[in-house]
C-alpha positions as CSV (number, residue, x, y, z in Angstrom):
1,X,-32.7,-26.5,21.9
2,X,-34.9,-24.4,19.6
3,X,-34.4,-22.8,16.2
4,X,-36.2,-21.9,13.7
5,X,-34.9,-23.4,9.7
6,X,-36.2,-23.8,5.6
7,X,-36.1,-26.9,5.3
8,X,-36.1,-26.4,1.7
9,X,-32.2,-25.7,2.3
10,X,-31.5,-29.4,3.1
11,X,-30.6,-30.8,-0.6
12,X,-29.8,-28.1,-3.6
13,X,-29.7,-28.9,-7.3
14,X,-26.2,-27.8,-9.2
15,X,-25.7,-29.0,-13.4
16,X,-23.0,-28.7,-15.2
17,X,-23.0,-28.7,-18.9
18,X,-19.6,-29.1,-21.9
19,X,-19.7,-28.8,-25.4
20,X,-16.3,-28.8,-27.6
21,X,-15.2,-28.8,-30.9
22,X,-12.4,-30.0,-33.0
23,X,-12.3,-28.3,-36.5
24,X,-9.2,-30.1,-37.7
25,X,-11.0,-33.3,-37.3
26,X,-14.5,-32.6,-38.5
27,X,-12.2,-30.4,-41.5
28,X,-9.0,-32.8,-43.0
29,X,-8.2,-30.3,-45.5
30,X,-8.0,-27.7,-42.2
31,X,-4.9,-29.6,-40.9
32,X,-1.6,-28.7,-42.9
33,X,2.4,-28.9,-42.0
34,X,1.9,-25.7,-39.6
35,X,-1.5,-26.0,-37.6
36,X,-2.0,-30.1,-36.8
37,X,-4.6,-29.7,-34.1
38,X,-7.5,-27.2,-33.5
39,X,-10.0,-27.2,-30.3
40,X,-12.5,-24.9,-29.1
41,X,-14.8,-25.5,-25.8
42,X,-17.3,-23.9,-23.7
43,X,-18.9,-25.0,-20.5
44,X,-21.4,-23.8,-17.7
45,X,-21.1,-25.5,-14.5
46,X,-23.1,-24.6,-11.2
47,X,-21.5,-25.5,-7.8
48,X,-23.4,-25.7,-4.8
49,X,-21.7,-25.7,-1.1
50,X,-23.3,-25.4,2.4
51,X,-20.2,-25.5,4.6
52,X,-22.2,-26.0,7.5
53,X,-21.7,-29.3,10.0
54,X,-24.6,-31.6,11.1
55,X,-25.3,-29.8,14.3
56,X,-24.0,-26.5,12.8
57,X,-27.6,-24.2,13.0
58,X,-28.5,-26.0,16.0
59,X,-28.9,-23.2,19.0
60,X,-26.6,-25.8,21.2
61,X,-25.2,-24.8,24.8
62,X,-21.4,-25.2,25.8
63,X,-20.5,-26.2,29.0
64,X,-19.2,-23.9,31.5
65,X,-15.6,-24.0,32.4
66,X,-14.4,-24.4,36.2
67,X,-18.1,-23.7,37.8
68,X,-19.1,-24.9,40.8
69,X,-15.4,-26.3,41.1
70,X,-14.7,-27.7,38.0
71,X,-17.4,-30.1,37.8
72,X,-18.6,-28.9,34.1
73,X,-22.0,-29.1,35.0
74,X,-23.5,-26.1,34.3
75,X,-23.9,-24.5,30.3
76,X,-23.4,-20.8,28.9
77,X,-25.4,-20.0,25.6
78,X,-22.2,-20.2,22.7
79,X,-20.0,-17.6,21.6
80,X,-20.1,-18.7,17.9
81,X,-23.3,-19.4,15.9
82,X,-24.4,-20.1,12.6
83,X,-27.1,-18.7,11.4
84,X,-30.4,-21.1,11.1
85,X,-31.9,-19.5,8.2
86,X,-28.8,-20.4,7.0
87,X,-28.7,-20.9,2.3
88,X,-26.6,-23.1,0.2
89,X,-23.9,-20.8,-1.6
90,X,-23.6,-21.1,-5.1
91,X,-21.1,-20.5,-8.0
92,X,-22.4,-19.9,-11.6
93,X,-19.4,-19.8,-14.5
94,X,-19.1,-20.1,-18.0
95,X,-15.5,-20.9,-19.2
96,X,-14.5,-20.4,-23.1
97,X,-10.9,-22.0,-24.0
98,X,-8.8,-22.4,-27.1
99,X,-6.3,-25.4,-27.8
100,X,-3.7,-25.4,-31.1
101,X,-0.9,-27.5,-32.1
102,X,1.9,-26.6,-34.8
103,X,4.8,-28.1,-36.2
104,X,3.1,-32.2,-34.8
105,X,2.7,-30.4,-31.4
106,X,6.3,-29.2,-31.3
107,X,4.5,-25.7,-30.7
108,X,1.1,-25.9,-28.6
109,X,-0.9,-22.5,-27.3
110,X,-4.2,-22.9,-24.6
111,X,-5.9,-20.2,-23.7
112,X,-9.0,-20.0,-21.4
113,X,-11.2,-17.3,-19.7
114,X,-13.7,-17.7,-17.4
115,X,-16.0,-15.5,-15.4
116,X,-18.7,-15.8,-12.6
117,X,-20.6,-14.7,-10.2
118,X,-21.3,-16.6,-6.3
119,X,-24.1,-15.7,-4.6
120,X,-24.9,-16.3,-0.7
121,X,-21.7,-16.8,0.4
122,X,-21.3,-18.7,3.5
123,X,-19.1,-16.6,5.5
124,X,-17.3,-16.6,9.3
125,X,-17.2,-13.3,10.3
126,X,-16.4,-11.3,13.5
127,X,-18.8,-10.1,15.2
128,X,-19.2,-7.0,18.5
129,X,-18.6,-8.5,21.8
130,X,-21.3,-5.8,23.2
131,X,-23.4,-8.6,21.2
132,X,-22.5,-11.7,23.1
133,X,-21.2,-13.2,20.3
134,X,-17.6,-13.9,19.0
135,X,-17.9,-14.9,15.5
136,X,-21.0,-15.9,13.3
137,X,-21.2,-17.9,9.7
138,X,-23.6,-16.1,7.7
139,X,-24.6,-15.6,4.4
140,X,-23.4,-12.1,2.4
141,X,-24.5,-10.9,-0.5
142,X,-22.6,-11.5,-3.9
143,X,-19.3,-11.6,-5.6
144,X,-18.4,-11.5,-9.3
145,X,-15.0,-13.0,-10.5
146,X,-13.0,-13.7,-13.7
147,X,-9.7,-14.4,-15.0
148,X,-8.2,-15.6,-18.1
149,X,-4.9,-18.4,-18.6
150,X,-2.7,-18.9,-21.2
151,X,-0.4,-21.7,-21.8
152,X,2.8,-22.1,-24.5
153,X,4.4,-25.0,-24.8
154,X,7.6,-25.5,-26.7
155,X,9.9,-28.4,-27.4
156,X,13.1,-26.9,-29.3
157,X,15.4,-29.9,-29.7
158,X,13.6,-33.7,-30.7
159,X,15.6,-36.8,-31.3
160,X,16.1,-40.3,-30.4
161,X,18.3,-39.7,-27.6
162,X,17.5,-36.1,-26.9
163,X,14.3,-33.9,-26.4
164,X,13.7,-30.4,-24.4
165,X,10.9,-29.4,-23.2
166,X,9.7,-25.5,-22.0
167,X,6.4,-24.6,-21.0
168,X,5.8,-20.8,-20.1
169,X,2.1,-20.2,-18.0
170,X,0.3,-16.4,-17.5
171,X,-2.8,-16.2,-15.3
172,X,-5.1,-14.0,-13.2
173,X,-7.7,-13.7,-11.1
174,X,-9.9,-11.1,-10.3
175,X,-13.0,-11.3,-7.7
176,X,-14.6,-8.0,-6.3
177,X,-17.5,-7.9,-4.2
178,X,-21.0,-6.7,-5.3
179,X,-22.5,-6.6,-2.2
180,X,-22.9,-7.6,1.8
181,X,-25.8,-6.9,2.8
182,X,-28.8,-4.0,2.9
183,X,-27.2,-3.1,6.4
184,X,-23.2,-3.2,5.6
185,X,-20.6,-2.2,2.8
186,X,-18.0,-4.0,4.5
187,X,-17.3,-6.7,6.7
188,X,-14.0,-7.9,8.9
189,X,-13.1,-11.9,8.1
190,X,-10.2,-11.7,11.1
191,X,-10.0,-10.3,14.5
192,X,-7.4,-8.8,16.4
193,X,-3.7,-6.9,15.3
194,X,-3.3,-3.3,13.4
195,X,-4.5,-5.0,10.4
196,X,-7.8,-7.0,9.3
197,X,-8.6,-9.1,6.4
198,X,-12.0,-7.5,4.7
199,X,-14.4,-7.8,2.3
200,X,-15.5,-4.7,0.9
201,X,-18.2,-3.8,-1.6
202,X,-16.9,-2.5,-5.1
203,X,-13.1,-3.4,-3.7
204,X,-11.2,-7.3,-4.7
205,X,-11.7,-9.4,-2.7
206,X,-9.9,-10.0,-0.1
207,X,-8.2,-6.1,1.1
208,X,-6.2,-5.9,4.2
209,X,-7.7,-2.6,6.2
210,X,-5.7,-1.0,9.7
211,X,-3.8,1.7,10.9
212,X,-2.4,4.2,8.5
213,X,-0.3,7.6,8.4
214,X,-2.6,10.5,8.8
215,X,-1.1,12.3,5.3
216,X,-2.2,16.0,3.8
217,X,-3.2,16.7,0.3
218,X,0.1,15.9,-1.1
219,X,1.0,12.9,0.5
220,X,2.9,14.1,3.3
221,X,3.2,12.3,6.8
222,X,0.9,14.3,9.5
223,X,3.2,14.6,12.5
224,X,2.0,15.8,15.8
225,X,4.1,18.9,16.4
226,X,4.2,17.8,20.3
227,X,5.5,14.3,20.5
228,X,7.1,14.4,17.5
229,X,5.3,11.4,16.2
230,X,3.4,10.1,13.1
231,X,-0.8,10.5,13.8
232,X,-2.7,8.0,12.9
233,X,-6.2,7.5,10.7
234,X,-9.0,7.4,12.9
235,X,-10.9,4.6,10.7
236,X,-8.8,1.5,9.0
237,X,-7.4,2.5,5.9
238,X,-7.2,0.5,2.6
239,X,-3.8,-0.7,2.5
240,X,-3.9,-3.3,-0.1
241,X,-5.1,-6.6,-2.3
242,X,-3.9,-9.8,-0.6
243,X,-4.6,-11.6,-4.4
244,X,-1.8,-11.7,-7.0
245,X,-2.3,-9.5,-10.0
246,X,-0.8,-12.3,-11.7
247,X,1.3,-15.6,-11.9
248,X,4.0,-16.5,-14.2
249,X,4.8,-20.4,-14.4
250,X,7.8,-21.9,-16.1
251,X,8.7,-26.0,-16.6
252,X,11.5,-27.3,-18.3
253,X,12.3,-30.9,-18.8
254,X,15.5,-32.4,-20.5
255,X,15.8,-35.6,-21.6
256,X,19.2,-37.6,-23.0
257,X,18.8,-41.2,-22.9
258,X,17.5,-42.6,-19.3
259,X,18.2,-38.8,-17.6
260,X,15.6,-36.7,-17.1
261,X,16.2,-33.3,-15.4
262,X,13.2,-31.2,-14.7
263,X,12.2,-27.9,-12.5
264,X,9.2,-25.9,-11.9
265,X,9.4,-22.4,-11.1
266,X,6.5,-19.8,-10.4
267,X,6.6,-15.8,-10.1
268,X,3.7,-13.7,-8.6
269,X,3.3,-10.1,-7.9
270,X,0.8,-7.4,-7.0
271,X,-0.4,-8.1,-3.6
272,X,0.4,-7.2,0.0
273,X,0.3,-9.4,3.2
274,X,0.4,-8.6,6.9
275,X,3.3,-9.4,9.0
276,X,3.1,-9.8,12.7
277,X,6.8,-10.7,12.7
278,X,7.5,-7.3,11.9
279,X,5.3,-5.7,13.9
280,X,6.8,-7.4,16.8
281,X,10.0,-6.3,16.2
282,X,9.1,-2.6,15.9
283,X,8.9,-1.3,19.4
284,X,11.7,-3.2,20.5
285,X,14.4,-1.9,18.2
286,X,15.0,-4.9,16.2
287,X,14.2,-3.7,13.1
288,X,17.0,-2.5,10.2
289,X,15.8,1.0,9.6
290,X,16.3,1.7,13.7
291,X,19.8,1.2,13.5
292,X,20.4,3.0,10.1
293,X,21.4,6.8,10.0
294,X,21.6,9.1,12.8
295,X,19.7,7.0,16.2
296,X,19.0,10.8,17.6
297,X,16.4,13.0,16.6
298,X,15.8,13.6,12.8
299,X,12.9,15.1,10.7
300,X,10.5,12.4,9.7
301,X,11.1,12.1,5.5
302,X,8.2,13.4,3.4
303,X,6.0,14.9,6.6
304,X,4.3,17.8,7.5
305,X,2.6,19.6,10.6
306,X,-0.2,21.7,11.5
307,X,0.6,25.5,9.7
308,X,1.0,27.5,12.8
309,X,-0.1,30.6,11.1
310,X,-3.9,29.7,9.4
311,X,-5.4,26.0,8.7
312,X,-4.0,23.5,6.2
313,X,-0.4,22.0,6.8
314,X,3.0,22.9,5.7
315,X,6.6,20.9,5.2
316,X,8.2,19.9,8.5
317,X,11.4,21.3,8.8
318,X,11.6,21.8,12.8
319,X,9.5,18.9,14.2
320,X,11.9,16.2,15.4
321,X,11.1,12.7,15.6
322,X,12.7,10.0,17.5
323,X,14.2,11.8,20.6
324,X,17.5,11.8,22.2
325,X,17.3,9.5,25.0
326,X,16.4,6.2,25.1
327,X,12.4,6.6,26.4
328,X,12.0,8.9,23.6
329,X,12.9,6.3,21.1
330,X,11.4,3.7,22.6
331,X,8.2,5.7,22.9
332,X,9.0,6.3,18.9
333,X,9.2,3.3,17.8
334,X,5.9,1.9,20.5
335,X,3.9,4.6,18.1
336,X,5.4,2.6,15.1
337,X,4.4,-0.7,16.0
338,X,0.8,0.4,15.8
339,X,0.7,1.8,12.3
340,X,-0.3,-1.1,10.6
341,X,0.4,0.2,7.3
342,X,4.2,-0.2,8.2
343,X,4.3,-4.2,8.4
344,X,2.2,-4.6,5.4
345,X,4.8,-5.8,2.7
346,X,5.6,-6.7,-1.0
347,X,4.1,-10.1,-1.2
348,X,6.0,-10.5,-4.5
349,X,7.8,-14.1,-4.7
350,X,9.7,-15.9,-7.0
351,X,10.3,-19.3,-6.0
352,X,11.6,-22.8,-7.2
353,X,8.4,-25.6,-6.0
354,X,11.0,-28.3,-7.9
355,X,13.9,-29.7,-8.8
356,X,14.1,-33.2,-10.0
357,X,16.4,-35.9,-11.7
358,X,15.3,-39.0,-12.8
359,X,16.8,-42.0,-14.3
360,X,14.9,-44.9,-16.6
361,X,16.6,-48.4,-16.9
362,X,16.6,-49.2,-20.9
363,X,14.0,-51.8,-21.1
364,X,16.2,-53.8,-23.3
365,X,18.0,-55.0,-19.8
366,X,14.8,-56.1,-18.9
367,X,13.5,-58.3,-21.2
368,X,14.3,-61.4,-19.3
369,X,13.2,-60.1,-16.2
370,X,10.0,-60.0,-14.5
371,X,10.6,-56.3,-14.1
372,X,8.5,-54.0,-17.1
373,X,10.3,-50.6,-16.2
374,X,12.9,-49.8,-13.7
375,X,13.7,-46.1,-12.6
376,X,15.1,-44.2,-9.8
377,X,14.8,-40.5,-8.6
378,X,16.1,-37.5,-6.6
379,X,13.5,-34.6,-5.7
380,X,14.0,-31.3,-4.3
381,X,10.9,-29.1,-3.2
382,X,11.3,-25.5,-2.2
383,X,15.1,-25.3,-2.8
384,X,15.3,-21.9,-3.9
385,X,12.5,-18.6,-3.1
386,X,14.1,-14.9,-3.9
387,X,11.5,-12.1,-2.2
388,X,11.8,-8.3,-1.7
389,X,14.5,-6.4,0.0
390,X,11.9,-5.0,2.3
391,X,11.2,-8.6,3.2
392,X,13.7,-9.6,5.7
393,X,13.2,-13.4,6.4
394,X,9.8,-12.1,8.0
395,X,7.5,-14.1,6.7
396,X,6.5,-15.8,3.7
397,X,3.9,-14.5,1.6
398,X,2.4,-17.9,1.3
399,X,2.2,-18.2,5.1
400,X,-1.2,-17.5,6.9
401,X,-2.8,-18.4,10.2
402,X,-5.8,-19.9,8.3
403,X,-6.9,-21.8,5.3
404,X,-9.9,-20.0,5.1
405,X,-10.9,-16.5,3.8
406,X,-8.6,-14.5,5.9
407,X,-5.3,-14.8,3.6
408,X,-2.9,-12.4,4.2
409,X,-2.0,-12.4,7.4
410,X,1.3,-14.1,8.7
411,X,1.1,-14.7,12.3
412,X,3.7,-15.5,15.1
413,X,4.2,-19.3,16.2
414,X,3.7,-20.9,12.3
415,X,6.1,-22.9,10.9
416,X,8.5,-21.6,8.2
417,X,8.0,-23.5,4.6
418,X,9.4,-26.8,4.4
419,X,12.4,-27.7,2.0
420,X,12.6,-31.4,1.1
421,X,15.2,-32.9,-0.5
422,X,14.0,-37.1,-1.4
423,X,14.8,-40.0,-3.7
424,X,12.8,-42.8,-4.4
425,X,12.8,-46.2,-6.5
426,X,9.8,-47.1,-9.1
427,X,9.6,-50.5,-10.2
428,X,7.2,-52.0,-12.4
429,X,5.8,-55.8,-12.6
């Protein structure tokens, strides 16, 4: 074993500083039968992470599998390093956020925005195989994010024996990358498939990249006036932001007596993801749109061919795609499969995380008991989630084959999201 490290990468320094305010406290006459409450913040907090195990940077061998005769005595130099030089990666933001109360808090508004920047990010990336190497965890240059919340809160009915509760939630997120490195623009988080998860200088992060439709000038599908078929891009084609452009939340609570009934719902919308459900159905002639309209030959919609008579391209109006036996469209539909830009899909999802009814005992029935509070309650979790037509039970957008940076991709052999349905008993002493 031998490796060269800083050993002044061992222990890193991160503060964090708060300061907030409260005008309607240090101000009575500010507080009035409209605005009761008033609270403005600010804080700076540094984050430091290494993500790198005990042994991590060591230069350790692996054992060799089945050589001589499966005695796992002999060692191979490993497939997936870290980097010795190795750096801490660090997150620098300054949040600003705004809290008011009206009506004695029957009306309350947050808001909060936030923006930062994280520097040496400690990244597992794919790597050539001409190199020996699988995958390495490196550091890459920098990435700048912010995003903004806002919280309403409203409680239109009050009484004794009755009170409902809404609370409606905006927020985004935005990150982009500033920079990988002196040598690279971009850099591939996942291996494998028509479609990668990347991060790519002056793009959010992260961007699914793969195959496209070679298209014209106006738009219009390339197809190869031979085979009939859609050409591809040569290099991996931007085909979309994995992140949400936003999220809508919604809670609601109603109370009468010793019933509560609550639910959570959430939307979000503006991002893509990758599924391999799809693109295994493809060739096979699985998929909806190969049994819709006429299963012969037919003009691919908004494409165009090579103009026969000088350079450039023209509308196809001759060209058939498909074919009319059933090697043609199974040779069709093979070219289909890899075009990753066909399995990428509206991530949009509206969903219900909870559904809930709970019931409290009236203490007064427990005043001679040893019991303080008494209640019982059913749960439901993911009872209800509404997605795109162009979804068709593929996947869900949540799903991914990692928890790390390579969101995005939904892969074969995961488990669908798990509905629960639950009660439980509470009892206080």
């Amino acid at each position: 074993e031998m490796c060269i490290r800083d050993r002044s990468n061992n222990s890193f320094f991160y503060p964090s500083a708060g300061l907030s305010f409260i005008p309607t406290k240090a101000f009575e006459s500010l507080k009035s039968d409209v605005l009761n409450y008033a609270k403005v913040s600010a804080n700076y907090v540094k984050v430091g992470n290494d993500y790198a195990g005990a042994y991590d940077i060591n230069l350790t061998l692996d054992q060799a599998a089945g050589y001589p005769y499966n005695a796992g005595n002999s060692f191979v130099y490993p497939s997936r390093i870290t980097d010795p030089l190795l750096k801490p990666e660090f997150t620098e933001s300054l949040e600003f956020g705004v809290s008011l109360g009206f009506f004695k808090d029957r009306i309350t508004l947050d808001g909060a925005y936030y923006n930062g920047s994280t520097t040496d990010l400690v990244t597992n990336i794919a790597t050539s195989a001409a190199s020996g190497l699988e995958r390495t965890i490196i550091n890459i240059g920098q990435m700048d994010n912010w995003g903004a919340e806002i919280d309403l809160g409203i409680t239109p009915v009050k009484t004794e024996d009755f009170q409902w509760d809404v609370n409606f939630g905006w927020s985004k997120s935005y990150s982009e990358v500033v920079k990988i490195s002196d040598q690279f623009d971009e850099v591939s988080l996942t291996t494998g498939g028509f479609a990668q998860v990347f991060a790519v200088e002056g793009e959010q992060f992260p961007v699914l990249k793969g195959s496209a439709y070679e298209r014209d000038e106006q738009g219009r599908v390339i197809i190869d006036a031979t085979s009939g078929r859609p050409v591809q891009t040569t290099n991996p084609k931007n085909l979309g932001s994995t992140t949400p452009d936003y999220i809508l939340n919604f809670n609601s609570s109603l109370r009468y007596k010793g019933f509560t009934l609550a639910a959570t719902l959430d939307y979000r919308t503006g991002h893509v993801f990758y599924s391999t459900q799809r693109e295994s159905m493809t060739w096979s002639g699985h998929l909806v749109e190969s049994a819709q309209g006429d299963r012969g030959a037919f003009i691919f919609p908004n494409s165009a061919v090579a103009n026969p008579n000088g350079e450039g391209f023209v509308e196809n109006t001759s060209v058939p795609s498909g074919g009319t036996t059933a090697g043609d469209f199974i040779g069709f539909y093979s070219s289909m499969q890899q075009i990753g830009e066909n399995h990428v899909l509206d991530a949009t999802a509206l969903k219900l995380r909870e559904l809930s009814l709970r019931y409290d005992i009236n203490k007064k029935y427990l005043e001679n008991t040893f019991i303080d509070a008494f209640s019982i309650s059913a749960v439901g979790r993911n009872l209800l989630t509404l997605l795109p037509e162009e979804n068709r039970g593929y996947a869900d957008p949540e799903s991914s084959f990692t928890d790390g940076n390579g969101q995005g991709i939904s892969t074969l052999g995961q488990y669908p999201p798990t509905r629960s349905i639950g009660m439980s008993i509470n009892v206080t002493f």
